[in-house]
KOLFITOR-791663 format. One record per residue: x, y, z of N, C-alpha, C, O in turn. Coordinates in Angstrom, 3 decimals, always signed. Example, Ala and Ser with C-alpha at 12.3 -4.5 7.8 and 13.67 -1.06 7.14 Angstrom:
! KOLFITOR-791663
[rec [+13.190; -5.690; +7.800]; [+12.300; -4.500; +7.800]; [+13.200; -3.300; +7.800]; [+14.236; -3.319; +8.465]]
[rec [+12.850; -2.250; +7.080]; [+13.670; -1.060; +7.140]; [+12.900; +0.030; +7.870]; [+13.409; +1.138; +8.039]]
! end
This chain:
! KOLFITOR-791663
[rec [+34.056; +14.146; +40.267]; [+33.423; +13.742; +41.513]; [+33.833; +12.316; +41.900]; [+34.055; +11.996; +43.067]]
[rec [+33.926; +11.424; +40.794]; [+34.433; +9.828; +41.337]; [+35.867; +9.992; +41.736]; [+36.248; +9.343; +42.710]]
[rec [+36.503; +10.581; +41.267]; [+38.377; +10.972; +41.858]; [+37.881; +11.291; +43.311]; [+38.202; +10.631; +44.299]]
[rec [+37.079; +12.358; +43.317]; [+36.979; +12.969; +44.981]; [+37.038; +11.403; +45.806]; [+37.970; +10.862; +46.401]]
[rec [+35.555; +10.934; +45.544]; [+35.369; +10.091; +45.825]; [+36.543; +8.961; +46.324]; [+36.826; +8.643; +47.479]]
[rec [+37.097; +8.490; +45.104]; [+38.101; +7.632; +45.257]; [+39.595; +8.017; +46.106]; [+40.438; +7.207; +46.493]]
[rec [+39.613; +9.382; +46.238]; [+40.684; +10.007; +46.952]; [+40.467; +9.840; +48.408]; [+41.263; +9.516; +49.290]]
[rec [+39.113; +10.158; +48.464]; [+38.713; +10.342; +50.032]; [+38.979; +8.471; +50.791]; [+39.506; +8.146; +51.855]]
[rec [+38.345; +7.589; +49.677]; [+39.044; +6.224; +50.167]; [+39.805; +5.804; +50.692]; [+39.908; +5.146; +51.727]]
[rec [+40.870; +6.441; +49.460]; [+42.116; +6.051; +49.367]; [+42.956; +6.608; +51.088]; [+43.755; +6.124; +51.890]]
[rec [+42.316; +7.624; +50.963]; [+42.904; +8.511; +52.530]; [+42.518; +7.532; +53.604]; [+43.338; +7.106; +54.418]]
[rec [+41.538; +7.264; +53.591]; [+40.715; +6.705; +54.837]; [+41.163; +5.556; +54.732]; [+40.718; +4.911; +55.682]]
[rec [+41.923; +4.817; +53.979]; [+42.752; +3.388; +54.228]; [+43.447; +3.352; +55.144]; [+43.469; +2.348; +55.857]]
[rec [+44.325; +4.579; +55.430]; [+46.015; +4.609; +56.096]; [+45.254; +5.401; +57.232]; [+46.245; +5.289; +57.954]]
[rec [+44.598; +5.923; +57.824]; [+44.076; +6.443; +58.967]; [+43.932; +5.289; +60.327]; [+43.072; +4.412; +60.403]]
[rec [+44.978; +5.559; +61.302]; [+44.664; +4.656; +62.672]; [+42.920; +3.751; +62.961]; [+41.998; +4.445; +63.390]]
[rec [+42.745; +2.675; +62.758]; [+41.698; +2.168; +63.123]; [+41.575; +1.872; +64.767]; [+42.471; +1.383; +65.454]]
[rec [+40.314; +2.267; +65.211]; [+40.074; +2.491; +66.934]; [+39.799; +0.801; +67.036]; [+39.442; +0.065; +66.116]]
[rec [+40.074; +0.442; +68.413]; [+39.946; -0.742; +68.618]; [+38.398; -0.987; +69.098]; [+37.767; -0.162; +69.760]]
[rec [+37.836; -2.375; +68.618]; [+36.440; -2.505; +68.220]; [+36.113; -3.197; +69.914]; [+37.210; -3.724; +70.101]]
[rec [+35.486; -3.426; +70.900]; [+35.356; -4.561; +71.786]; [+34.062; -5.156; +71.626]; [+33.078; -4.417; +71.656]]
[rec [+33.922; -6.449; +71.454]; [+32.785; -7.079; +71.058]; [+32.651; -8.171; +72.398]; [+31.689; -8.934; +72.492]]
[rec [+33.543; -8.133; +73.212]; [+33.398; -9.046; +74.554]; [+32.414; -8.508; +75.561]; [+32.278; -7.286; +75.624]]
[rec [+31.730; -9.273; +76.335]; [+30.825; -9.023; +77.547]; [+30.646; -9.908; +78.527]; [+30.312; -11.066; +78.272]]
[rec [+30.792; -9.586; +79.434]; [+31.026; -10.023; +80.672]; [+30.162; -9.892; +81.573]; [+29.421; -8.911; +81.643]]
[rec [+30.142; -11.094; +82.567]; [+29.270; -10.964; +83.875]; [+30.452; -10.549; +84.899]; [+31.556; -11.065; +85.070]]
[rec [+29.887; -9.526; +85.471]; [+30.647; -9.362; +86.970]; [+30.509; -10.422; +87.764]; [+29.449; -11.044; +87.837]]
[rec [+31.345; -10.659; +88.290]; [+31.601; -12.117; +89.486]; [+32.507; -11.817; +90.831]; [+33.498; -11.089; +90.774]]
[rec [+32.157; -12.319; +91.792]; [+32.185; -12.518; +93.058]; [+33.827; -12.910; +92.669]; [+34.248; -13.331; +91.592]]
[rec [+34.692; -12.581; +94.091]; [+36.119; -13.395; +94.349]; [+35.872; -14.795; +94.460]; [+36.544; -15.712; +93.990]]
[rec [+34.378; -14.874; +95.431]; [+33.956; -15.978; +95.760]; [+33.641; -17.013; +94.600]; [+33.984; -18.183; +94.771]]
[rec [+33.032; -16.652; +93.479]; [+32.449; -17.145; +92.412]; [+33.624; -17.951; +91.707]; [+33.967; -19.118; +91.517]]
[rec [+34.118; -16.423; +91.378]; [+36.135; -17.134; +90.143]; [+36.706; -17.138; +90.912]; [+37.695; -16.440; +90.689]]
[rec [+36.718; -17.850; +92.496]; [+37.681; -18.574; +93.288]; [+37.508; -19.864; +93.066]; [+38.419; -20.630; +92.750]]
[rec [+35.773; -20.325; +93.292]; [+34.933; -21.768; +92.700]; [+35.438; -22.413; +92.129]; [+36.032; -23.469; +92.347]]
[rec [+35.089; -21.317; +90.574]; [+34.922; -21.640; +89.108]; [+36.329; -21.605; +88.290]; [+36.345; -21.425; +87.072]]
[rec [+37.136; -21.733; +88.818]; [+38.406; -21.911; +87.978]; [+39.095; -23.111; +88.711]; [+39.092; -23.499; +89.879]]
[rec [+39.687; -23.543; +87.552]; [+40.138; -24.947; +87.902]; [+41.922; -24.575; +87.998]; [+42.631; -25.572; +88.124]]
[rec [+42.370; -23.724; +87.964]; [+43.850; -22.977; +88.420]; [+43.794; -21.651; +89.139]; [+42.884; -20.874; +88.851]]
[rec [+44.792; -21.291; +90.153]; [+44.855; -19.435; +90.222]; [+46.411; -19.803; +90.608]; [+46.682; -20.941; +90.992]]
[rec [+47.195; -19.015; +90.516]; [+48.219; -18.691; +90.380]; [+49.090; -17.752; +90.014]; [+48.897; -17.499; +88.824]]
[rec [+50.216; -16.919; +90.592]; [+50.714; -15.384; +90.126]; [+51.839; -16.034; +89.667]; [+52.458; -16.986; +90.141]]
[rec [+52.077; -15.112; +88.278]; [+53.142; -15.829; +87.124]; [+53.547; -14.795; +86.275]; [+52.775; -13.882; +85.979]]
[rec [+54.455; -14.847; +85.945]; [+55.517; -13.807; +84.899]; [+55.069; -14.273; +83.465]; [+55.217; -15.451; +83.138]]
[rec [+54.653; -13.572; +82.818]; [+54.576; -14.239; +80.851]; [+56.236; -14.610; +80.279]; [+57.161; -13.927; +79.839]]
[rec [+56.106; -15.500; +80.449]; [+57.836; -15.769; +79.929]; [+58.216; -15.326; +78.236]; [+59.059; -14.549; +77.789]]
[rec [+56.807; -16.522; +77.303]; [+56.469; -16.120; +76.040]; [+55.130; -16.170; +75.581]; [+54.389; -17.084; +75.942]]
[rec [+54.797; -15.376; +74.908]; [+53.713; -15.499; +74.025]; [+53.852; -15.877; +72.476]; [+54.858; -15.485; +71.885]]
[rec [+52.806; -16.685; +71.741]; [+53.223; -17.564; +70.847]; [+51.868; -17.856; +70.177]; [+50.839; -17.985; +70.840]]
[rec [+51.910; -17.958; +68.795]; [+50.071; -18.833; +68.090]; [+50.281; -19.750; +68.595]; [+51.315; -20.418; +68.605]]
[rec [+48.904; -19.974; +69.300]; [+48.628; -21.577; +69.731]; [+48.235; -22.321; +68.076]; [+47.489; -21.869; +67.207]]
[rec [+48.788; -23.183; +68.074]; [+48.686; -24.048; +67.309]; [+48.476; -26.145; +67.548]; [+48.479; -27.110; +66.785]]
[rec [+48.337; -25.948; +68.921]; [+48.391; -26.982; +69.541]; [+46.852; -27.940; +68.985]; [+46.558; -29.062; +68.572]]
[rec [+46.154; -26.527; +69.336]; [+44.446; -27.113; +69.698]; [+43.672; -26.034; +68.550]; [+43.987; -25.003; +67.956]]
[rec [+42.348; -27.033; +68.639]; [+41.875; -26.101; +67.672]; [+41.275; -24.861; +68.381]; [+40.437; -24.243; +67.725]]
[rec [+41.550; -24.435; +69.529]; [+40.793; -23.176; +69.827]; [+41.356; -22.042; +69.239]; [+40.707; -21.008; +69.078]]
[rec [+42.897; -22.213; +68.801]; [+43.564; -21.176; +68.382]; [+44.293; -20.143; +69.545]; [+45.128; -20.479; +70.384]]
[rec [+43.767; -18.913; +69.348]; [+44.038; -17.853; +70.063]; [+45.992; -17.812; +70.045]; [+46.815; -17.987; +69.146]]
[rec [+46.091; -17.529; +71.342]; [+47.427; -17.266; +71.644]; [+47.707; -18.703; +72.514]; [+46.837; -19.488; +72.889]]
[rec [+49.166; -18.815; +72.723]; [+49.365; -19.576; +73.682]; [+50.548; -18.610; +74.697]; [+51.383; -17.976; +74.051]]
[rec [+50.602; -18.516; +76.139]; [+50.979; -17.715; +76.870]; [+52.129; -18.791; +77.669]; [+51.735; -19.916; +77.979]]
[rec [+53.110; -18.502; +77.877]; [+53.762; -19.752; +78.644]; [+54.344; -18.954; +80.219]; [+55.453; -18.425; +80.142]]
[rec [+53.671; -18.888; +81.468]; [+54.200; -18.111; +82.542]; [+54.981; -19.046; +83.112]; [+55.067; -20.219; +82.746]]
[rec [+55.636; -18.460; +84.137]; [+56.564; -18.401; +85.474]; [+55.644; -18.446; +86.640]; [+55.211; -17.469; +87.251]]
[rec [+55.394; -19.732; +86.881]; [+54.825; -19.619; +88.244]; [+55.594; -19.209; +89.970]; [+56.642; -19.745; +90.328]]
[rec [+55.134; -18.595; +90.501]; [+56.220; -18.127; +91.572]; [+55.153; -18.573; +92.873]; [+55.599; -19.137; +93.872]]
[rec [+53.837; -18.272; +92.732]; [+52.834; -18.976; +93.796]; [+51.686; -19.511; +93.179]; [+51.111; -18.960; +92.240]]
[rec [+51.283; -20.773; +93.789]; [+50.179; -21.294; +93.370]; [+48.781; -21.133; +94.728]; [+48.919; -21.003; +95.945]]
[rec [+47.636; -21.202; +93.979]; [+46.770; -21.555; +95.438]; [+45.761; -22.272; +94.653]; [+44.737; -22.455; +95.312]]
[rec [+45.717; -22.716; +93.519]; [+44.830; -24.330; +93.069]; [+45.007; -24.584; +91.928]; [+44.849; -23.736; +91.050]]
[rec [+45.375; -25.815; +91.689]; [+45.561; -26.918; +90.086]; [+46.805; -26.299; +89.528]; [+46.907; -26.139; +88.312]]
[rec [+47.853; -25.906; +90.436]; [+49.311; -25.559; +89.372]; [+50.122; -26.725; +90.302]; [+49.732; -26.974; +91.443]]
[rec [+51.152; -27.333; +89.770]; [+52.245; -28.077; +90.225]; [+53.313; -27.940; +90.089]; [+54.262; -28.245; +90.812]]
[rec [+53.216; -27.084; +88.385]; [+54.859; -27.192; +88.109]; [+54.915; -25.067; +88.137]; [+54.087; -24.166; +88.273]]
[rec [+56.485; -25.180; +87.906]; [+56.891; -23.543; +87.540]; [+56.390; -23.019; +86.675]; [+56.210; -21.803; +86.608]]
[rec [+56.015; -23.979; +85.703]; [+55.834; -23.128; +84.415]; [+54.649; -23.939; +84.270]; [+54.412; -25.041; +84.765]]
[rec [+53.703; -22.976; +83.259]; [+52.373; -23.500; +83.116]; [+52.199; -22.698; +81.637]; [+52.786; -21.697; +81.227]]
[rec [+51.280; -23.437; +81.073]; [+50.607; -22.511; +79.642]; [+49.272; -22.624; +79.404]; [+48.679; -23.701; +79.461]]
[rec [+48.672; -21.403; +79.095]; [+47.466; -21.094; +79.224]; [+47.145; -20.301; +77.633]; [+47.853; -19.474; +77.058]]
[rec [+46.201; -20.723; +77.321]; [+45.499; -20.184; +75.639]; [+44.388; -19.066; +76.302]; [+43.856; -19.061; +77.412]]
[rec [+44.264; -18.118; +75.146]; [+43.948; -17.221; +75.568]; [+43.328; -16.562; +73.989]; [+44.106; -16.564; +73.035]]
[rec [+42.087; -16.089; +73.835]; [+42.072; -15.547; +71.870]; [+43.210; -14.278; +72.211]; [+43.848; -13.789; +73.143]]
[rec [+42.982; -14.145; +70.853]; [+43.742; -13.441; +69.997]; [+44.123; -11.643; +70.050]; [+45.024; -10.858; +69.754]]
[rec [+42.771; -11.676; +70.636]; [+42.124; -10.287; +71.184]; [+40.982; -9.823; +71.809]; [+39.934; -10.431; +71.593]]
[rec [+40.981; -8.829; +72.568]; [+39.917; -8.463; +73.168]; [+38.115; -8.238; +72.956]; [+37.260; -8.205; +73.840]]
[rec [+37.993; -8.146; +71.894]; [+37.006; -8.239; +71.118]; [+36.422; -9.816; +71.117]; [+35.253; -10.038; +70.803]]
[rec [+37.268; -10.792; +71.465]; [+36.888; -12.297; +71.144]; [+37.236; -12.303; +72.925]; [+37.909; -13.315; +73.124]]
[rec [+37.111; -11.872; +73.681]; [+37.572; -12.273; +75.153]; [+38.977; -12.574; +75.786]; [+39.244; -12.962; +76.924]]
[rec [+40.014; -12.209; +74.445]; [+41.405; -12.729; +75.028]; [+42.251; -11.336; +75.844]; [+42.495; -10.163; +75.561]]
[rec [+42.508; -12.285; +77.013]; [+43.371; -11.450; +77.768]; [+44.761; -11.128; +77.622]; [+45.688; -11.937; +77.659]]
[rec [+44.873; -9.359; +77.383]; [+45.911; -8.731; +76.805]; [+47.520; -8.931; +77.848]; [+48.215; -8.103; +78.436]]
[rec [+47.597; -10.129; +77.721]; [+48.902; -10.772; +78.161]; [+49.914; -10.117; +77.766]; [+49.692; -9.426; +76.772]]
[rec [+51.071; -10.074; +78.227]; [+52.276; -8.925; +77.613]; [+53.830; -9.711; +78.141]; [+53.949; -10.306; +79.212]]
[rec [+54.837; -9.553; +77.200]; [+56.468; -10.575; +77.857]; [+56.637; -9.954; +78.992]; [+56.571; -8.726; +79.031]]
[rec [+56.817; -10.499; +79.803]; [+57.274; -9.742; +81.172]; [+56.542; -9.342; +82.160]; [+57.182; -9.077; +83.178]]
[rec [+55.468; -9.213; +82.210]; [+54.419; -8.892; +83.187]; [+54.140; -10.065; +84.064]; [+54.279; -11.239; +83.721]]
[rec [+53.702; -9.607; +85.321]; [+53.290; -10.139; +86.147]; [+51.388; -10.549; +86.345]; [+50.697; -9.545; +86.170]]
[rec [+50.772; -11.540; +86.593]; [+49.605; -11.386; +87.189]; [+48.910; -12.538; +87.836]; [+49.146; -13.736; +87.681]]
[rec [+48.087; -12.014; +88.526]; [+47.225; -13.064; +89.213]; [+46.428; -13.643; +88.249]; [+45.687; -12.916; +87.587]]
[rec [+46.449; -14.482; +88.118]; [+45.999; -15.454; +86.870]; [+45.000; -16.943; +87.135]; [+45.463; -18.071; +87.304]]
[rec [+43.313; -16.510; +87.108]; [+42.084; -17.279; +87.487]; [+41.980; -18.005; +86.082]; [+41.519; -17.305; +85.181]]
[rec [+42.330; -19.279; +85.767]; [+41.900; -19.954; +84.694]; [+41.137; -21.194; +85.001]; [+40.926; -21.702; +86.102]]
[rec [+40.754; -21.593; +83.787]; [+39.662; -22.506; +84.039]; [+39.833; -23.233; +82.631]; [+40.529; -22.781; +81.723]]
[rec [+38.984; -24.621; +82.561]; [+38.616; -25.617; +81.553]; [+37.651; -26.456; +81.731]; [+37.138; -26.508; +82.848]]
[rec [+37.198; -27.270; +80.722]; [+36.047; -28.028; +80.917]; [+36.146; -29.486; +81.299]; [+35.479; -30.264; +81.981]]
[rec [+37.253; -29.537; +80.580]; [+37.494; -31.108; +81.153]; [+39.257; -31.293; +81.330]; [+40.179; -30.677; +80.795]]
[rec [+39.249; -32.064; +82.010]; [+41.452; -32.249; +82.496]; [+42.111; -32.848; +80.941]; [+43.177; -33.449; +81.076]]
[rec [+41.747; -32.772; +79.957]; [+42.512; -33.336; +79.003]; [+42.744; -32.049; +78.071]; [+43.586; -31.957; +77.178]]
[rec [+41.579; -30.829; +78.573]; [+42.056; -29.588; +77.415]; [+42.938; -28.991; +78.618]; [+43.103; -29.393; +79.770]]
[rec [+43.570; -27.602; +77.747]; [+44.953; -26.923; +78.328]; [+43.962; -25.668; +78.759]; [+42.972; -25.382; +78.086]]
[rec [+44.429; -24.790; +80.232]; [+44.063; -23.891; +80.605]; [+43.763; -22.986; +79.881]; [+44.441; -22.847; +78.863]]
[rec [+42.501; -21.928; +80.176]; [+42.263; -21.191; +79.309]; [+42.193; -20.148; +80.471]; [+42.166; -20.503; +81.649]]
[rec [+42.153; -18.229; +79.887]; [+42.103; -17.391; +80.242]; [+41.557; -16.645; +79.057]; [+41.860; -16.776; +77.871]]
[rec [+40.342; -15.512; +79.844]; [+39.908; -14.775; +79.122]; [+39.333; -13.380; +80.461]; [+39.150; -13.363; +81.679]]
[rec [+39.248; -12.551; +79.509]; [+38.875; -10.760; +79.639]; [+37.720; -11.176; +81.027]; [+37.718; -10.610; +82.120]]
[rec [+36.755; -12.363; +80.577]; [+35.673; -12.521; +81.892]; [+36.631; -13.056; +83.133]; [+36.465; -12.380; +84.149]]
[rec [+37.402; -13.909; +83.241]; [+37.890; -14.017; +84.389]; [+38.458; -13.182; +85.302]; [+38.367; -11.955; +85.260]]
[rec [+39.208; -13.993; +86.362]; [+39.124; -12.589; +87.187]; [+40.839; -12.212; +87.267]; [+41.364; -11.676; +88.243]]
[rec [+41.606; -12.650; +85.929]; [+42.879; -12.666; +86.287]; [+43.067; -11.405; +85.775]; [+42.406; -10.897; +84.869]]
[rec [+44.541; -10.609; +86.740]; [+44.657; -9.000; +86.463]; [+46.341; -8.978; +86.780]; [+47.190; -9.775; +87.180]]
[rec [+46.280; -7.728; +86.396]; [+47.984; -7.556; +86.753]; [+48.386; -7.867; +88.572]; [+47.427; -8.096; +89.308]]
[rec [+49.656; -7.855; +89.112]; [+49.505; -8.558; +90.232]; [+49.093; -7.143; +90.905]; [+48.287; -7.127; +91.836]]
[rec [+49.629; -6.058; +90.442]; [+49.644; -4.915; +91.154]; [+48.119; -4.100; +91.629]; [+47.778; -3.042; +92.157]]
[rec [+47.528; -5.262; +91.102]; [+45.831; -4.867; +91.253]; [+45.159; -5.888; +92.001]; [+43.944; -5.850; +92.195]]
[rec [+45.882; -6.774; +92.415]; [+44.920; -8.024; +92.788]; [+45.380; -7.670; +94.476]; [+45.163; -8.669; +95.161]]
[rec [+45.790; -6.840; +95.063]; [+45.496; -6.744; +96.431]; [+44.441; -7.049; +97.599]; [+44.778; -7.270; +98.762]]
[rec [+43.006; -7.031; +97.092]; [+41.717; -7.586; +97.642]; [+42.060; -9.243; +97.289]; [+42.242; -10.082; +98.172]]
[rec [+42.104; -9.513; +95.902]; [+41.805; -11.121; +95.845]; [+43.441; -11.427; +96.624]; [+43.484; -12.481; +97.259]]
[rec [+44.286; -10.879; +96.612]; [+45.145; -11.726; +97.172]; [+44.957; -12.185; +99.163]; [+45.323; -13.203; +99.751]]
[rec [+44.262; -10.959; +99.688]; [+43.827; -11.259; +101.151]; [+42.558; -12.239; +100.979]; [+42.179; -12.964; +101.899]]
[rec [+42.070; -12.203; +99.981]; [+40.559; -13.322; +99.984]; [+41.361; -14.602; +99.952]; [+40.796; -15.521; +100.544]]
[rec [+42.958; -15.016; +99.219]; [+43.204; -16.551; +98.715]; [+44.008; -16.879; +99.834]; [+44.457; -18.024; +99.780]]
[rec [+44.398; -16.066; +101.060]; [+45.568; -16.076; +101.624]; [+46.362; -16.828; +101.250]; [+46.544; -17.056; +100.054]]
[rec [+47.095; -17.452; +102.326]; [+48.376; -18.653; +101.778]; [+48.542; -19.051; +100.763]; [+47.522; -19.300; +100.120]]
[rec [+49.674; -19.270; +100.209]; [+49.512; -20.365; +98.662]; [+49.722; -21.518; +99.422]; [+49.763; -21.811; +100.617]]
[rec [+49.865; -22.191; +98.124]; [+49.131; -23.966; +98.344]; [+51.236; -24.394; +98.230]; [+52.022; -25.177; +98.763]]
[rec [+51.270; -23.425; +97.329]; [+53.384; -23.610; +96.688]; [+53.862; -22.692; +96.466]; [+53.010; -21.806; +96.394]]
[rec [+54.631; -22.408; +96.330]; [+55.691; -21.439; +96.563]; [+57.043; -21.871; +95.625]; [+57.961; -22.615; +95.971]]
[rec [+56.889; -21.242; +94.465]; [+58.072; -21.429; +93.810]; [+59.585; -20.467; +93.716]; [+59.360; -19.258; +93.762]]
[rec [+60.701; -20.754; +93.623]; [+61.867; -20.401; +93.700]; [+62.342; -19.534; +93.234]; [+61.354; -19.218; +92.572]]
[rec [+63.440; -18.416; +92.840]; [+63.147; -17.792; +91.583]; [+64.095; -18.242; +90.831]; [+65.099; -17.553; +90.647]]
[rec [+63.983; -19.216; +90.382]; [+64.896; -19.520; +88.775]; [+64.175; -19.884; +87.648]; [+63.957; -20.935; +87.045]]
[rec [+63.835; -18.598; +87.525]; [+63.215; -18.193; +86.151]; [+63.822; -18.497; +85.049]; [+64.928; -17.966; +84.948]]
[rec [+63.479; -19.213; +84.113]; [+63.735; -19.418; +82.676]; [+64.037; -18.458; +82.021]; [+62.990; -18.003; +81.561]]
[rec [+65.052; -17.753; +81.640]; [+65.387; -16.758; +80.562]; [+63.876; -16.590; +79.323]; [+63.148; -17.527; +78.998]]
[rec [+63.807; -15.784; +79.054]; [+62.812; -16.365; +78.054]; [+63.545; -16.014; +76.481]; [+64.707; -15.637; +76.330]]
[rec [+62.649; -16.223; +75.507]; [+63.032; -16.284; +74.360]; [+64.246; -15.117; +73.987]; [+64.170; -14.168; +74.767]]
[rec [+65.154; -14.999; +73.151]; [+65.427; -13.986; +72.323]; [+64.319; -13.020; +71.687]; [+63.173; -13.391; +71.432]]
[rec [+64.868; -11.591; +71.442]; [+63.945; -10.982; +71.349]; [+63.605; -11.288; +69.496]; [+62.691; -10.930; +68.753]]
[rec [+64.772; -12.062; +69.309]; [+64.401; -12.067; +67.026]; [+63.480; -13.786; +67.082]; [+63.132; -14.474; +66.122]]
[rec [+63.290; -14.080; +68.686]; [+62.250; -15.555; +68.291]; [+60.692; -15.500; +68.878]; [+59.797; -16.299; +68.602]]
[rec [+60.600; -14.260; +69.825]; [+59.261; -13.694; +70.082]; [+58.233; -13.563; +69.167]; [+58.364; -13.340; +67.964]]
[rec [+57.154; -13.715; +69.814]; [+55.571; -13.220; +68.403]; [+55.900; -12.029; +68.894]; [+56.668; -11.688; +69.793]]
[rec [+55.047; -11.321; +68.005]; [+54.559; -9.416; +68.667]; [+53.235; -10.072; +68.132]; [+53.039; -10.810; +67.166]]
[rec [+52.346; -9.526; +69.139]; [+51.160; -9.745; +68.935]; [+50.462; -8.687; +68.864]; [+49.298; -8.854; +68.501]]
[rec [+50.939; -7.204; +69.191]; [+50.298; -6.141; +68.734]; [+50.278; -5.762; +67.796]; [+51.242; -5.749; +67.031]]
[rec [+48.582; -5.108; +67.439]; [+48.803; -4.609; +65.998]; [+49.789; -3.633; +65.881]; [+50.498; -3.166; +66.773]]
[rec [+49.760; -3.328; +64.492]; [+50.416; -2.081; +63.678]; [+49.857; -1.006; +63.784]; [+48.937; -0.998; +64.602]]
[rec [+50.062; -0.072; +63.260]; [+49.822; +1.114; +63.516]; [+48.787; +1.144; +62.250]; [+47.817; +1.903; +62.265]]
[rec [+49.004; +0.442; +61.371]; [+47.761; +0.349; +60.019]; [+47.198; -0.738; +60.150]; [+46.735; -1.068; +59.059]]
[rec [+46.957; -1.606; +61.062]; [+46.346; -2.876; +60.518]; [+44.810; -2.318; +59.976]; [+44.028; -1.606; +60.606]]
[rec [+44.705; -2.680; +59.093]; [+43.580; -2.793; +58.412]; [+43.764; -2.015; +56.844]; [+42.919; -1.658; +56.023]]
[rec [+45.509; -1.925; +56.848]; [+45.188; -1.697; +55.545]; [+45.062; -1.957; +54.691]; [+44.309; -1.344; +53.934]]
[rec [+45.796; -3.111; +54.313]; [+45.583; -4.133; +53.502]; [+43.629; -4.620; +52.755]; [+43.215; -4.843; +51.618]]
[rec [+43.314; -4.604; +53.407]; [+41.546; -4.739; +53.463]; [+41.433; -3.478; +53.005]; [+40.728; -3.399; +51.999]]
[rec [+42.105; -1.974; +53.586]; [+41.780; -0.900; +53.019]; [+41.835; -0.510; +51.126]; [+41.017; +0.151; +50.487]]
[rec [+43.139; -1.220; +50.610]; [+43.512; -1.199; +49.890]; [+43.273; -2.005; +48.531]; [+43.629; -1.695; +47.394]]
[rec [+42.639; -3.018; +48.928]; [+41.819; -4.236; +48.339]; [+40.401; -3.162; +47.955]; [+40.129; -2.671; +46.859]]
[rec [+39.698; -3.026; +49.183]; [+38.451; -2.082; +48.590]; [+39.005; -0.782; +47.527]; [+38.430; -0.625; +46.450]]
[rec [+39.865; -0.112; +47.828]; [+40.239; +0.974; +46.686]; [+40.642; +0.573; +45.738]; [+40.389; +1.457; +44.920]]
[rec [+41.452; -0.717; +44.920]; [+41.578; -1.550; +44.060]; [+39.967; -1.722; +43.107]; [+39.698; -1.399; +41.950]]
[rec [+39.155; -2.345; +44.153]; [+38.089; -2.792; +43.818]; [+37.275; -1.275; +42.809]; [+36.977; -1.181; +41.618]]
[rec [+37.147; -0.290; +43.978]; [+36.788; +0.602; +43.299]; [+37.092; +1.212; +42.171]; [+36.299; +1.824; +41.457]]
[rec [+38.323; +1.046; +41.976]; [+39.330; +1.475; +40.583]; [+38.728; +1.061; +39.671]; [+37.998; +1.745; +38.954]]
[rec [+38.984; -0.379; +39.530]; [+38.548; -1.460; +38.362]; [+37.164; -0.816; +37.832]; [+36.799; -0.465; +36.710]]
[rec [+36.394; -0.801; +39.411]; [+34.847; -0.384; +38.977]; [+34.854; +1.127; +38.209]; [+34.163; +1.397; +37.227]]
[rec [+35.247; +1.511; +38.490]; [+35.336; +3.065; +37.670]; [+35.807; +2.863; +36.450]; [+35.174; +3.313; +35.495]]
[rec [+36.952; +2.179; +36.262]; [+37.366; +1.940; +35.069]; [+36.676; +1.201; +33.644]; [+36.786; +1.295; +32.422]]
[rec [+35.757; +0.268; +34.846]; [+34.900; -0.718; +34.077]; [+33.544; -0.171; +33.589]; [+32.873; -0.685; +32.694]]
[rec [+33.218; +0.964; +34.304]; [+32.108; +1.799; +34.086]; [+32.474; +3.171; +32.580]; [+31.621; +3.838; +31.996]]
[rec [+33.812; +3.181; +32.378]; [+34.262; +3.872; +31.652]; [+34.414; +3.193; +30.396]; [+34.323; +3.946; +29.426]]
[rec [+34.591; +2.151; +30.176]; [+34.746; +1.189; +28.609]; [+33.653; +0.741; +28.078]; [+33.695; +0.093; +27.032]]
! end
């Protein structure tokens, strides 16, 4: 019966883990996260990267600005973002486009973006884009090549993440069986 036991573990290590979401959000007005963000701007993800800058962590996202309509100046801008959705970080991707509502608390930290704001792919922001009309700038397109693909993060999981942790507990259990046996 402890083999069953320990078999059935062992199985349930390597089995796809469902993604957990622990984020919650207030719905908000265009009007509201038009306010309340101290940037908006539509931008290409050039790279994604561990922030390691600051202690918030998360990711660091580096876009292609192509229009601004508040607090962008230059082409390129970088914005931190967690790690994952479950912690509020917005599932940023190389190459994508989006309308991008960020915000901070004070001008000396670096833009932040998260799952509550109101930034989305561009191909969805059709309402907020007639609410911002005009941009404020208008950038060019000479886009920065971005990284090689062997100097990129991948920031998606694996197809097992969690096994490692899986495998540690079936370890654990071993010993214990074993230790219950001497």
């Amino acid at each position: 019966m402890r083999w069953l036991t320990l078999l059935v573990l062992g199985v349930a290590t390597f089995l796809p883990i469902g993604e957990a979401r622990a984020c919650s959000c207030m719905q908000q007005s265009l009007e509201d996260g038009t306010a309340q963000s101290q940037a908006i701007f539509e931008g290409t993800v050039a790279t994604i990267a561990p922030n390691t800058a600051t202690q918030f962590r998360g990711l660091e996202v580096i876009l292609t600005v192509k229009r601004a309509w508040k607090g962008i100046d230059s082409e390129e801008v970088a914005v931190i973002t967690a790690s994952n959705s479950a912690a509020c970080g917005y599932p940023f991707a190389e190459g994508s486009t989006h309308l991008v509502y960020a915000y901070r608390d004070t001008a000396e930290e670096p833009l932040r973006v998260s799952l509550c704001s109101l930034t989305k792919p561009i191909d969805q922001a059709k309402a907020d884009l007639e609410h911002l009309g005009k941009p404020s700038k208008t950038f060019g397109d000479t886009a920065k090549k971005s990284a090689s693909s062997k100097d990129r993060c991948n920031v998606s999981a694996g197809p097992h993440e969690g096994t490692s942790l899986g495998l540690f507990a079936l370890l654990i259990a071993g010993l214990a069986l074993v230790g219950r046996r001497s």
